[in-house]
Structure formats: C-alpha cells, structure tokens
C-alpha positions as a printed Julia matrix, in Angstrom:
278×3 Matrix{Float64}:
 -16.0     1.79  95.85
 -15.5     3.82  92.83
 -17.71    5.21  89.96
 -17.19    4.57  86.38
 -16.66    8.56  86.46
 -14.07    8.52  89.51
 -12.21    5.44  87.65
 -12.06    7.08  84.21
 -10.31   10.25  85.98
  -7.55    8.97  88.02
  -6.97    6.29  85.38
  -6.66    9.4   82.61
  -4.32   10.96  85.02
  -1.99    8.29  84.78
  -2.38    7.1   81.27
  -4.16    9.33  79.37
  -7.63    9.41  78.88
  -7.87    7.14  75.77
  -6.09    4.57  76.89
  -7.88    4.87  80.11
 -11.44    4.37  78.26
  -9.9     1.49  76.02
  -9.14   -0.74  79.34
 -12.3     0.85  81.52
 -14.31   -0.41  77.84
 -12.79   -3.52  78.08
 -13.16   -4.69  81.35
 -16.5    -3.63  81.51
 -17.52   -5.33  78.3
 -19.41   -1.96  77.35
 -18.6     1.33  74.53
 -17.24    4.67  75.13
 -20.94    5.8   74.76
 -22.17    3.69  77.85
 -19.1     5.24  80.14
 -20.49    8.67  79.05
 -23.97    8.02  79.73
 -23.63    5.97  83.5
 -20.65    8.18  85.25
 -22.16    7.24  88.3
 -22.65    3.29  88.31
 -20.44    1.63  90.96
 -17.83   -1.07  89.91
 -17.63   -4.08  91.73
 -14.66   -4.81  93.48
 -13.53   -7.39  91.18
 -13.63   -4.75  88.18
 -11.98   -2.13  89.96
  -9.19   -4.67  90.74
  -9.02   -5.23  87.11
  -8.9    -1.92  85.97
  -6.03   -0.96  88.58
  -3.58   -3.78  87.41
  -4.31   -2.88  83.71
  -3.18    1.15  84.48
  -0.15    0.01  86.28
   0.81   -1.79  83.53
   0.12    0.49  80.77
   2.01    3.24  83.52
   5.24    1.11  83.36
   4.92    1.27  79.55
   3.2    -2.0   78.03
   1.34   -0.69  75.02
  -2.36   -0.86  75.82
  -3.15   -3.12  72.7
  -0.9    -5.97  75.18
  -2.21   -4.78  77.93
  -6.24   -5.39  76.84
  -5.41   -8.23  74.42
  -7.05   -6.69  71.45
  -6.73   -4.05  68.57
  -9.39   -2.85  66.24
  -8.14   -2.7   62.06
 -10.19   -2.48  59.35
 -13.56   -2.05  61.77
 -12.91   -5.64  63.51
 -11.43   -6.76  66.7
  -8.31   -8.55  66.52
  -6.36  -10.33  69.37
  -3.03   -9.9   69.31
  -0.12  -10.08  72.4
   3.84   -9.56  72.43
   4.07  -12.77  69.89
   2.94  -10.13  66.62
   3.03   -6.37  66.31
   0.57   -3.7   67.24
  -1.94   -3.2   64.14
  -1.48    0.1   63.0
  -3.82    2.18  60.64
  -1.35    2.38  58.58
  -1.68   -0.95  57.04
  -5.29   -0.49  56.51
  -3.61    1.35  53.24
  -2.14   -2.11  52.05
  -5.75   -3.62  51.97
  -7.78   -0.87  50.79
  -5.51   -1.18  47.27
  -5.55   -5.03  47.63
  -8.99   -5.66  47.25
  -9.5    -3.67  44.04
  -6.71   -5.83  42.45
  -8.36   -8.98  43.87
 -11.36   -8.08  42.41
  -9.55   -7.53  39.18
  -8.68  -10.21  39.27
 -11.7   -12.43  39.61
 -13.24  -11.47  36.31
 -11.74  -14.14  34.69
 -13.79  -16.41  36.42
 -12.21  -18.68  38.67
 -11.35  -17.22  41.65
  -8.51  -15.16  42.36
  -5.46  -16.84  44.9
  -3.55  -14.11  47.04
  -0.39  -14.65  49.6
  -0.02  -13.04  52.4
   4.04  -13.01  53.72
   4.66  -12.48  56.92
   1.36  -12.52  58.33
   1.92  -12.18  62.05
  -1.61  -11.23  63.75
  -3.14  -12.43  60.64
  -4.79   -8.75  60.3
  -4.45   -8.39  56.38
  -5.46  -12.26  55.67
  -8.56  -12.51  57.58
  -9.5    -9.29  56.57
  -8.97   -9.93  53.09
 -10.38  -12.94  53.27
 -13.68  -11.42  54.79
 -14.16   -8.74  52.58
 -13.86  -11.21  49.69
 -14.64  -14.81  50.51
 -14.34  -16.64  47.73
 -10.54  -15.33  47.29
  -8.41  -18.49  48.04
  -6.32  -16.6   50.87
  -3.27  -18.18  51.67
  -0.8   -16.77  54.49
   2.29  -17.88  56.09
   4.97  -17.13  59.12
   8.09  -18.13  60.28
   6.74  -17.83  63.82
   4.07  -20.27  65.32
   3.2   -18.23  68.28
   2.55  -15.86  65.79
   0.54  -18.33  63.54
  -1.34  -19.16  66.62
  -2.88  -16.06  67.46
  -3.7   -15.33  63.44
  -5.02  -18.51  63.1
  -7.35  -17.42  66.38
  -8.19  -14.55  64.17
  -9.55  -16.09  61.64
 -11.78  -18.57  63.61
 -12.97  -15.07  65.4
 -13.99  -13.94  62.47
 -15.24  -17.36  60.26
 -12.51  -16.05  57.81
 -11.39  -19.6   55.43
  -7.24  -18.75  55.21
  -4.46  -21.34  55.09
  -2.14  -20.56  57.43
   1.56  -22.05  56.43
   4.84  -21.93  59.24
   7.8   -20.92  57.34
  10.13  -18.5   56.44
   8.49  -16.49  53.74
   7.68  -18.25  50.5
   9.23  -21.86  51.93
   5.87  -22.84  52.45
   4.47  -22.55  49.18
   7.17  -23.46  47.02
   5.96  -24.27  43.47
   2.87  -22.41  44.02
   1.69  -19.43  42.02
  -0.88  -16.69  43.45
  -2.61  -13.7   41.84
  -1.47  -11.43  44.13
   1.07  -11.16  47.14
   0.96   -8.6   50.01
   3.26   -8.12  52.93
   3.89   -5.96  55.97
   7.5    -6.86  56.7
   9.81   -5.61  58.91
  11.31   -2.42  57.84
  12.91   -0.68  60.4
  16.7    -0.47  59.86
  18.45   -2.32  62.68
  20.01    0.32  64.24
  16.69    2.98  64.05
  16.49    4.3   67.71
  12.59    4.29  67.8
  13.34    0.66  68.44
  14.19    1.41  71.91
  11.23    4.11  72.28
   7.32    3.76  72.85
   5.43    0.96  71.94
   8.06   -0.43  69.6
  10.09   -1.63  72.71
   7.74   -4.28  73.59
   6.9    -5.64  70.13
   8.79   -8.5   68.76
  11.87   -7.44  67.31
  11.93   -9.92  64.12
   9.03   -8.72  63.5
   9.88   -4.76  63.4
  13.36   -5.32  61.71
  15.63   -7.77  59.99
  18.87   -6.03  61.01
  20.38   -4.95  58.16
  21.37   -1.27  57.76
  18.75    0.05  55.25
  15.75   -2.09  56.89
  15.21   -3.29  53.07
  16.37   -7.22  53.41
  13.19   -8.95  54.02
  12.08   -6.38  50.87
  14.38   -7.44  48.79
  14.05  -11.38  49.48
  10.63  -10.93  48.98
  10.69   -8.66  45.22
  13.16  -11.71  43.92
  11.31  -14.16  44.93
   7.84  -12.88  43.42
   8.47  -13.58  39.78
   8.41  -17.48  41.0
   5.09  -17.38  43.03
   2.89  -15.09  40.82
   0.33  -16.45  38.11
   0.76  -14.24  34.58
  -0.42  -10.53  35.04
   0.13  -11.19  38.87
   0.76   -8.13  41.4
   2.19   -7.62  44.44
   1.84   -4.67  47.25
   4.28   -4.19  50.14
   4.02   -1.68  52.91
   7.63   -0.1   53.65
   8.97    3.01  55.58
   8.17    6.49  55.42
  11.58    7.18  53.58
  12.18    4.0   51.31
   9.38    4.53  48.79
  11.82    4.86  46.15
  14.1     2.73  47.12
  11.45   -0.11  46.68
  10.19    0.95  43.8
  13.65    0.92  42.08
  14.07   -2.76  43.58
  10.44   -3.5   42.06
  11.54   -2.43  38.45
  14.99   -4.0   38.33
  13.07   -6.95  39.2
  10.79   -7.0   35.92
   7.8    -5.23  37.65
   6.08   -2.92  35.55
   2.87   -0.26  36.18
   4.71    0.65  39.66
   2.39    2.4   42.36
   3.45    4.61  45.08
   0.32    4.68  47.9
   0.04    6.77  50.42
  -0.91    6.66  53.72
  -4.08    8.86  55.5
  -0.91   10.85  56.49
   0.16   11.45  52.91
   3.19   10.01  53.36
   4.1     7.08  50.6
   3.51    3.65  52.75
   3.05    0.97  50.15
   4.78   -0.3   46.8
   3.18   -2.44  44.07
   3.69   -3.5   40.36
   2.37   -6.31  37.92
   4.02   -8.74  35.96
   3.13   -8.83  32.06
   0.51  -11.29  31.03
C-alpha cells in the first residue's frame, strides 16, 4: 500500500508535482497543507485506485481541471467538465473592473441589472452575483450542457442569476441592463494553440468562432450593445493578447465613449470597456 508521500512522488514524476497535489487533494478531500504534514498515512486501496486512473489520464493529456471536475476563480470552487472552458486567472481581470462599475451604478438607488454573454461555467455570473447580491444578474448561453453546469454553479454557491439558452442577446431581446460583460471566444480559427495543451480538449465554440481575426463574436456583441444597455450603460469584454486595439476601435465606431484598456496580472491588455452617454 502506498503513503501519501510515495503517491505524491511517482504521481509528480509523471505529471508534475502540482497537478499531482491537485488530484492527491481531491481525492482525499484534504489541502496541500495536510499532504505536507501526514507523508506517511497509508491510502486505502480504493484511494490509491483513484489516484492512479486520475494520473493516467492527466498523462495522456486531459487537463487536470477535467480530470478532478473542479477549478478554483475568484477564491471559489467551480465545477466545470469538457461542456465549458478551463477558468483561467485571466478573467478574474474582467470582474475585478466589473464590480466597481456595478457599484457605480447602484447609487441611484434601485439596483443595478448586468448581462453576462456567453456565460459557459457561469464563473463571472455567480461570482458577480456573490460579491454583490442585490445586482439583478442575468446570464445566457447558446449551449445547455453548458447552462447546466453554470446553473450547478450557482446553486453551489446560493448565487440568485437567471440563466437564459440562446445565442447571445436572443434571450433578452427588448431588455436593457446597466452593464454587459463577456468572455467570448477569441481565438482566430486557424491559431495553432488550438491543437496544443489544454486548449485541445476544451470545446471549440467556445475558444473560437472561426473567423480569421477571432473578432466575430466581438463584433456581434459591440453592435448589439447600444440595444440592451440602460442610459450611461457600460460594457467590458475580455479579448486576446494582440486585439486590444482592434476592439477598442470597434468600441468607438460603435458610439462608445471613456474607452478602457485593462490589463492582465501579466501586463498584457486583456479586457475592453466603454459607456454610453447618459
């Protein structure tokens, strides 16, 4: 039988050792601090069964968030599976400026409405949604295993968000919001990192829309904003490491003004907002 100790090192030999303490953390139900501090404890067979068939498939390449079930964004633990993508810390960027504007938003009283597009995992929504509770939080999805899982999310996490199938704002049509957010896909549809890493097992709607630039599901999304945002509204969208500008420039022919370029912990420029006049 083997240790927690002997585990951890011939699972970090195949996988590395952080993925190896993210599945030895999960199936044991315990922290990174607890495999540290009982290297000796035996497993039971049942656990060290486990803990073998998650390495092998992290080892032929499923990305360890699939493999376990679960991802941690914005301090929480989300479920996710090959239905939505991978939360990345990346898009912790596009709520950290989103709440601010919520809360901007609120002083006028009632409370403030936001739209999430695309909301896959439901990651931003719920997380909105529990950071500020009284924001009416509305998100929607073309996909309903996707809608499924967020929708799982937010019952995790007691989060109150309206969760709408349909192909980005077909659900809500005639409905104005305060302020809209989206992750969309962004990847130009013939990037090769689609066939690399992680990215090969994630759906592929959900990574890129096909067209050359990976700006479509941008630019669907800018036009139709005028039409779904209340006066003085705002809107944030996470994009590519190289399209900053090009989404900015779609964001001001479009009537946005008080443009924002965000970066990323990285520094590189991740998300693109403006505001409509009052």
């Amino acid at each position: 039988m083997f240790t927690i100790n002997a585990a951890l090192q011939e699972a970090t030999a195949s996988i590395g050792r952080v993925d190896a303490q993210a599945i030895l953390t999960h199936v044991l139900g315990v922290d990174r601090a607890y495999l540290a501090a009982h290297p000796i404890q035996v497993l039971t067979e049942t656990q060290d069964a486990r803990i073998d068939a998650m390495v092998a498939q992290r080892t032929m390449g499923f990305p360890v968030a699939y493999v376990i079930g679960k991802r941690e964004f914005y301090s929480r633990e989300f479920e996710v599976n090959s239905d939505v993508l991978i939360p990345r810390p990346e898009t912790e960027t596009l709520v950290e400026h989103a709440l601010p504007l919520l809360r901007h938003s609120r002083e006028g009283g009632s409370p403030a409405s936001a739209l999430d597009l695309g909301t896959g995992s439901g990651i931003v929504a719920v997380t909105l949604a529990c950071e500020m509770p009284k924001v009416s939080m509305t998100a929607t999805d073309s996909s309903r295993a996707a809608l499924a899982i967020a929708r799982a999310n937010a019952k995790a996490h007691k989060a109150e968000v309206e969760f709408l199938e349909g192909e980005w704002y077909a659900p809500v049509e005639g409905r104005r919001f305060d302020l809209i957010v989206s992750n969309p896909p962004y990847v130009a549809g013939g990037d090769p990192h689609l066939a690399q890493g992680d990215l090969r097992f994630e759906p592929r709607h959900a990574l890129t829309d096909g067209s050359g630039d990976g700006l479509d599901s941008i630019r669907h999304i800018v036009a139709g904003a005028r039409g779904h945002l209340n006066p003085g509204g705002a809107i944030l969208i996470e994009h590519g490491y190289d399209q900053a500008q090009a989404v900015a420039a779609l964001l001001g022919k479009a009537g946005f003004a008080d443009l924002v370029a965000i970066k990323d912990l990285a520094g590189i420029p991740r998300v693109a907002g403006g505001r409509l006049g009052p």
